[in-house]
N, C-alpha and C positions, 0 to 999 in steps of 0.2 A: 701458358695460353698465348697464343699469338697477340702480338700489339698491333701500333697503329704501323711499325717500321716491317712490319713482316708482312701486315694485309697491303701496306701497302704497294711491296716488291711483288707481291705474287698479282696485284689490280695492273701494274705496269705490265710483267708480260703477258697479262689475258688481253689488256688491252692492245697490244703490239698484235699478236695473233687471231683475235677473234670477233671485231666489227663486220658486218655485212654477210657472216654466216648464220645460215638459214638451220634450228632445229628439228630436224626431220623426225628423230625418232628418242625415246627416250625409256628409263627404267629409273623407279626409286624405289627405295624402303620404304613396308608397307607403316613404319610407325609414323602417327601423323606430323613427328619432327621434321619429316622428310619425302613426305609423299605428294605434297601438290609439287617438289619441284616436276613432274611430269607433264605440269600443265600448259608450260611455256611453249611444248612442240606450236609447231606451223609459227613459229616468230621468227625474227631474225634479230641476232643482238645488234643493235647501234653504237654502244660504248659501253665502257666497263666503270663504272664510278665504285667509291668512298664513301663513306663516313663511317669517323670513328672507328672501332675494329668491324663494320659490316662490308661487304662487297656488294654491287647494285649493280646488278647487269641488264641495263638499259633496253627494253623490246621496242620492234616497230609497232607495236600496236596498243603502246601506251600505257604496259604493264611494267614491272617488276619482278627479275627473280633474283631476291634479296640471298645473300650468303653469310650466316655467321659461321666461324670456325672452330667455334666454340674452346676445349684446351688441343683437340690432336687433329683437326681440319684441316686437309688441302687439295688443290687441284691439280692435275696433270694431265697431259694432251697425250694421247694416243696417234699415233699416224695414217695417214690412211692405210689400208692392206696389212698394217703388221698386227698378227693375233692380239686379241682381246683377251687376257685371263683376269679375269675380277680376282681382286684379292677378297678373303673374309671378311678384311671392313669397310668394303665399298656400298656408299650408302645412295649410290645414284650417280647415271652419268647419262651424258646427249650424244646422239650421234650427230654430225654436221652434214651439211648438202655436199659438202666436199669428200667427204669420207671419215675424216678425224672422229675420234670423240672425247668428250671432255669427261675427264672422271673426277668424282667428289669422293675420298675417303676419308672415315674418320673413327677412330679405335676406339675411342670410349664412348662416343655419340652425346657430347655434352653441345654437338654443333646443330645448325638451323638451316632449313630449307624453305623458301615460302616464295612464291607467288602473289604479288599485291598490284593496285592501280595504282600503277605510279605515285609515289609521296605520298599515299595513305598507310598510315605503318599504325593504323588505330589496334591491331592484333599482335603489334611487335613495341610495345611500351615502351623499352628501353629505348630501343632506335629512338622513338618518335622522342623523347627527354633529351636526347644528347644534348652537351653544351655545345660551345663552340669550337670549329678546329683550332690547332694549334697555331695554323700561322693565316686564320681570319683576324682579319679589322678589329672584330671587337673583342677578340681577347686580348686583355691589357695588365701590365703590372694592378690598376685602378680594377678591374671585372675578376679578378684575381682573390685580389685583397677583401672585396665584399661578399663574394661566394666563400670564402674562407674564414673570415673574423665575426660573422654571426650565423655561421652553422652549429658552433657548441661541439662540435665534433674530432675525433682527431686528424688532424690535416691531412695526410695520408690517406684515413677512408674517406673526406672529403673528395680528395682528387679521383681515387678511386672510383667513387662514385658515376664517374661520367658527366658531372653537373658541372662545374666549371673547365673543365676542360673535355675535351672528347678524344679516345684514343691509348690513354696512360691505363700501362696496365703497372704489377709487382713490380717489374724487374727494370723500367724506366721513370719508377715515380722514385726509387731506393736511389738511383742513378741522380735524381732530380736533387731530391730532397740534400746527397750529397754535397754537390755542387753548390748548393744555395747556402750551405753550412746552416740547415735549417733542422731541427728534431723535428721528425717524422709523427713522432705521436704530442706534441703539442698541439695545443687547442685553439692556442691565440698568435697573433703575428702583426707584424708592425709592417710597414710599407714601407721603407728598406725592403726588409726581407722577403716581404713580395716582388718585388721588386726585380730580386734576385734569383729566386725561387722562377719566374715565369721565363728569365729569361735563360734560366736548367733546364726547365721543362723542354723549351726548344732545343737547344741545345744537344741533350740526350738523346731526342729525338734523333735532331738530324742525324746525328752520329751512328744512331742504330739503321738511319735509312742507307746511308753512306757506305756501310760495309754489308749493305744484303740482311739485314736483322740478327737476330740471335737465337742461336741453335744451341741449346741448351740436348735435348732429348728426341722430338718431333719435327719440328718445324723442317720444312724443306722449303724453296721454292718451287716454282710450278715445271722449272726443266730439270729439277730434282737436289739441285743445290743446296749446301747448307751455309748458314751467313756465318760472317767472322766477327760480329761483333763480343759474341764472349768472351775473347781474346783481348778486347779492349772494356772490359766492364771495372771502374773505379771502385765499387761500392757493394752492389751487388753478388751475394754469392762467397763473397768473402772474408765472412767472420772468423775473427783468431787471428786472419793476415795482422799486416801492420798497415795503417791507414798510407795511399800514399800521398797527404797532404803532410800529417806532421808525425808519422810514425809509432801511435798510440794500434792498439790492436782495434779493432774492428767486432763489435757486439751483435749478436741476433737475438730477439726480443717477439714474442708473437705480440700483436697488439689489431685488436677486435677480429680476430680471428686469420690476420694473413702475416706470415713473416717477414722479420723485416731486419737490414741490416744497416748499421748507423757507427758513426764514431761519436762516441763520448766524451771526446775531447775537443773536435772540433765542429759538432751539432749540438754539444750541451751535455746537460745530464737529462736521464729520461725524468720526465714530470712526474710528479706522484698523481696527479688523478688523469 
C-alpha cells in the first residue's frame, strides 16, 4: 500500500501540473467507491494537498476531491491529442479544459474516490481521525510517548493505526521501529525510546521521500516511475538476511494480523504477550 513517501511524490507532480485547470468532462466507476468522483466537473483545481496517505485536490468552489489509494492506486496524465485506451482497471479519469486527462487506476479497488466540502470528511472517518503529520509542531518525542504508553496495544499497530502519527504504513514503521532499536510488538516504552523511535519515524520517511518511494510490486509515480527506495530498505523485507547493525539474521513474525520484520538481537526478544 502506498505511504505517506509515495502519496506524497505522486501530490508534488499533480501539483507541478494541475493548479488552475478547469474539469470539463469526466467518467467514474459506477461502484459507490468511486462514482461521485464525477462530480467535481465545472471546478477548477486550486492545489493539490495531503494528509496522511490521502490526496485533496483542492476546487474553486470550495469543495474537495479527496483520493485514497488504497493498496494498487495511481494517477497518470494523458496528453492532450495522444489516444485514450483505458486499461481494465481504470476506475475514473477527468478531462481538462486544456485537453489532458487525468486517470485514476486501480487493480484491486481497495482505493477511494469522493467528493466533500471542503474539511468535512464526516463520510471518510479515518481521514477525519488522522493524527499529526510527521514533521507538524505537535508531533513530539513527548505526543509520541503518550499516544503509545497507554494504548495497551502493540506499538506497531498503534502507529499503524494513524493515531499518533499520520502517514506510516508496514514497510516504514518496520524501517522505524528498526532504527529506534525498538521491538515492534511491545506494548510499553520508556522515553528514551520514544525518543528515538519519532525521530525513525522521520527519518525513514524522509528517506523513502528522497528516493521517489518504494516500489515494491505497484506503486509508480504519476510520469510512471518507479522509486528506489527498496534498494535502500534496512529492515524491511529482509528476513534471514543478516541485520546490518550487528549481523544477527533478521526474523519475520505476523503480529495482530500484519508482518513484520525485526532483529532480535538488536530490538529485543519478542515479548510473550
Amino acid at each position: 500500500m502506498p505511504e505517506l513517501p509515495e502519496v506524497e511524490t505522486i501530490r508534488r507532480q499533480l501539483e507541478a501540473a494541475l493548479p488552475g485547470a478547469v474539469l470539463v468532462e469526466a467518467w467514474a466507476h459506477p461502484s459507490a467507491k468511486f462514482a461521485s468522483a464525477a462530480d467535481a466537473v465545472t471546478a477548477a483545481i486550486e492545489a493539490v494537498g495531503r494528509r496522511g496517505k490521502y490526496l485533496l485536490f483542492g476546487l474553486d468552489d470550495g469543495r474537495e476531491l479527496v483520493a485514497h489509494l488504497g493498496m494498487t492506486g495511481g494517477f497518470s496524465i494523458v496528453g492532450a491529442g495522444v489516444t485514450f485506451n483505458p486499461s481494465p482497471y481504470c476506475r475514473a479519469w477527468w478531462r481538462l479544459d486544456d485537453g489532458r486527462l487525468v486517470v485514476f487506476d486501480d487493480t484491486r479497488r481497495f482505493g477511494r474516490l469522493a467528493v466533500v466540502r471542503a474539511g468535512c470528511y464526516d463520510g471518510l472517518p479515518t481521514l477525519a481521525a488522522l493524527g499529526p503529520e510527521p514533521w507538524d509542531p505537535t508531533f513530539t518525542p513527548t505526543s509520541l510517548w503518550e499516544a503509545l504508553r497507554h494504548s495497551g496495544r502493540r506499538l506497531k499497530t498503534q502507529v499503524l493505526s494513524q493515531r499518533p502519527v499520520a502517514g506510516v504504513g508496514n514497510i516504514y514503521a518496520d524501517e522505524a521501529f528498526w532504527r529506534a532499536e525498538v521491538h515492534p510488538a511491545r506494548r510499553t516504552l520508556t522515553r528514551p525510546q520514544a525518543t528515538r523511535l519519532h525521530g525513525a519515524i522521520i527519518a525513514a520517511l524522509e528517506q523513502g521521500l528522497r528516493l521517489g518511494g518504494t516500489t515494491l510490486r505497484d506503486y509508480r509515480s504519476v510520469d510512471g516511475s518507479a522509486g528506489a527506495n527498496q534498494f535502500e530498505l534496512s529492515c524491511y523485507g529482509r528476513a534471514e538476511l543478516p541485520c546490518l547493525r550487528c549481523g544477527a539474521l533478521l526474523r519475520r513474525a505476523v503480529f495482530d494480523g500484519r508482518s513484520t520484520t525485526f532483529c532480535a538481537a538488536c530490538q529485543g526478544p519478542t515479548p510473550r504477550r
